[in-house]
C-alpha positions as CSV (number, residue, x, y, z in Angstrom):
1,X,88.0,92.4,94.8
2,X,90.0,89.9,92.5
3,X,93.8,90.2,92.7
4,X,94.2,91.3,89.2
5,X,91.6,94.7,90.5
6,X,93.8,95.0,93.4
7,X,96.7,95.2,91.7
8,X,95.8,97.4,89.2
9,X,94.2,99.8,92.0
10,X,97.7,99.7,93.9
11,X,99.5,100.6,90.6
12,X,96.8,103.5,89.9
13,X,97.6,104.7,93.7
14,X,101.6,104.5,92.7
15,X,101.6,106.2,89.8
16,X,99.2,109.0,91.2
17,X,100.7,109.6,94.7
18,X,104.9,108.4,93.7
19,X,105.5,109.4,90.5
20,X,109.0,108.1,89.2
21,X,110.0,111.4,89.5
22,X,109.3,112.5,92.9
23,X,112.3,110.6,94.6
24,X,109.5,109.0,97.5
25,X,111.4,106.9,99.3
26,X,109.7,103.3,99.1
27,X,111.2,100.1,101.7
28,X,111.1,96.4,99.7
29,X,108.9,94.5,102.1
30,X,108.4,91.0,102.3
31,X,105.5,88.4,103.5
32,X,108.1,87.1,106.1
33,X,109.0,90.9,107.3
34,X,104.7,91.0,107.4
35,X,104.7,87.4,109.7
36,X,107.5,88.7,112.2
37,X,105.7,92.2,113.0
38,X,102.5,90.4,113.2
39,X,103.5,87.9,115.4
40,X,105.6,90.6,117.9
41,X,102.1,93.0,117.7
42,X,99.8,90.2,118.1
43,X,97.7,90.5,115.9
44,X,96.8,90.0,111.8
45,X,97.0,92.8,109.1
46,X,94.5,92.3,106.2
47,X,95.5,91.3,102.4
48,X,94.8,94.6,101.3
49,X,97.8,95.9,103.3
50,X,99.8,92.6,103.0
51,X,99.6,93.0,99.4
52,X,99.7,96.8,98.9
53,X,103.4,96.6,100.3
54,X,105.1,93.6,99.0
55,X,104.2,94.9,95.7
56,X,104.6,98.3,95.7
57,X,106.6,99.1,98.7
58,X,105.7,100.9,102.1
59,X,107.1,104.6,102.3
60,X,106.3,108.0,101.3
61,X,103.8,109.6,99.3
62,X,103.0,113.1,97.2
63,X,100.4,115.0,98.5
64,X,100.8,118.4,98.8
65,X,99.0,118.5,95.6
66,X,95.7,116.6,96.4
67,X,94.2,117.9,99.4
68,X,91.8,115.0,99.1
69,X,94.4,112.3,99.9
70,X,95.7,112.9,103.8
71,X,98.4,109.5,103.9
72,X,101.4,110.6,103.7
73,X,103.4,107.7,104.6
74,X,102.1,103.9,104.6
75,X,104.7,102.3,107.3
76,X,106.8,99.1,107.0
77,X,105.8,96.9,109.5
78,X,108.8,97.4,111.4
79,X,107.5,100.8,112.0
80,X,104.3,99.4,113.0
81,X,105.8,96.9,116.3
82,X,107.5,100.3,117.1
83,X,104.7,102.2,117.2
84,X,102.9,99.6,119.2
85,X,105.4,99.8,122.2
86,X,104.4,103.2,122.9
87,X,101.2,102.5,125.3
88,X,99.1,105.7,123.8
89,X,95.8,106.4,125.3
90,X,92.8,107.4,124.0
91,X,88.7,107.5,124.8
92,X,88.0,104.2,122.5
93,X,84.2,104.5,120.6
94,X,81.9,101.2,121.3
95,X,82.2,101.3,117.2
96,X,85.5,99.0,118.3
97,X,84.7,97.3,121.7
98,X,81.7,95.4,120.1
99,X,79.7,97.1,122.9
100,X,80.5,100.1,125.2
101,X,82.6,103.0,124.3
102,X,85.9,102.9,127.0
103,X,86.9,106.5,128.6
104,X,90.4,105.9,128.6
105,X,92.1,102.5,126.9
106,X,95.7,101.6,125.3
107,X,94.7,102.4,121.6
108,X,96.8,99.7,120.7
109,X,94.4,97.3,122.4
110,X,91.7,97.8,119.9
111,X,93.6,99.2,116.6
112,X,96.6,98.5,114.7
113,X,98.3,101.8,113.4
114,X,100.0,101.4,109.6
115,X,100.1,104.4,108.2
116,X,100.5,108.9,108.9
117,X,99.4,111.8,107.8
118,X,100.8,114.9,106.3
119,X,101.6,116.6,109.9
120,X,102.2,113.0,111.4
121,X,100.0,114.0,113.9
122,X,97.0,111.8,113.0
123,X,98.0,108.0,112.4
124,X,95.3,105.9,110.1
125,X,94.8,102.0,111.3
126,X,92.9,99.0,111.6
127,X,90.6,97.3,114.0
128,X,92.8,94.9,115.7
129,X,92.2,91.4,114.5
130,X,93.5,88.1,115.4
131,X,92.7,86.2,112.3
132,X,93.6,87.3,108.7
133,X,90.7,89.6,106.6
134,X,90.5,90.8,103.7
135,X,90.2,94.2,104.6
136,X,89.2,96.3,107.4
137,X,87.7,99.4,108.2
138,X,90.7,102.3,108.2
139,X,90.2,104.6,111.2
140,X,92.0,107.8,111.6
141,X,93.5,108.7,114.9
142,X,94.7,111.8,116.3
143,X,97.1,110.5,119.0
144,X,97.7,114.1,120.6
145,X,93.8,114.5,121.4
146,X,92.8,110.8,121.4
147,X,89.9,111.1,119.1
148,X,89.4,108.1,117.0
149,X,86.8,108.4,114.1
150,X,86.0,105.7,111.1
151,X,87.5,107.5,107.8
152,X,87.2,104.5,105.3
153,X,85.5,101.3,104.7
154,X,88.4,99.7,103.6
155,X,92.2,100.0,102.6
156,X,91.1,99.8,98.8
157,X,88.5,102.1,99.8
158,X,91.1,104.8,101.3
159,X,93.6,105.0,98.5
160,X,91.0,105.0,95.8
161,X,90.5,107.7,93.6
């Protein structure tokens, strides 16, 4: 996807899911608040997120009103190196060990949580990766049961209409 469609995408997503209205709150993020979590996590975040929130924010969104749409929140990466220092555990599918599905791993170990749900019960993240992508593969996992399942093919993919 060229830049000028990804931006235009993000700005669709913005005016669909926080209206000027709604009073969302959105967090100002920068490429150097990107590099620091990144560097205490480990591990890379692709453009698509990198560039979804240093241009239109990280924070809340509307939808109560779109059952279709499940994020809730996309996190600052601050909230993402917290997240990461709680050592949840889950069954992990051989969809994201390359081989073998695991019965019981540190989810953290194999995915990279950025953004909740309505309930925040259900966190959506990415296949951890050590060098920069794109995008990635969004998978949605329920952190009280441990079940991990592939929601999206992609960031752009997720938020699209």
């Amino acid at each position: 996807m060229s830049a000028a469609d990804r931006t235009l995408l993000y700005r669709q997503f913005v005016h669909r899911f926080r209206p000027a209205t709604s009073g969302c709150r959105v967090v100002s993020v920068t490429r150097g608040d990107i590099d620091a979590a990144e560097s205490l996590v480990g591990c890379k975040l692709p453009t698509s997120y990198r560039t979804f929130v240093t241009e239109v924010g990280a924070g809340d969104n509307e939808v109560p009103n779109d059952p279709t749409f499940m994020v809730a929140e996309i996190w600052q990466p601050e909230w993402i190196v917290r997240q990461v220092k709680d050592e949840w555990r889950a069954p992990i599918p051989a969809l994201l060990t390359g081989g073998q599905a695991i019965a019981s791993d540190v989810a953290w170990k194999h995915l990279t949580p950025f953004a909740s749900e309505q309930s925040h019960g259900y966190w959506f993240c990415f296949p951890r990766a050590l060098a920069l992508s794109d995008d990635a593969p969004v998978f949605y996992f329920n952190h009280d049961g441990g079940d991990i399942e592939r929601v999206a093919d992609s960031f752009d993919d997720m938020i699209r209409p």
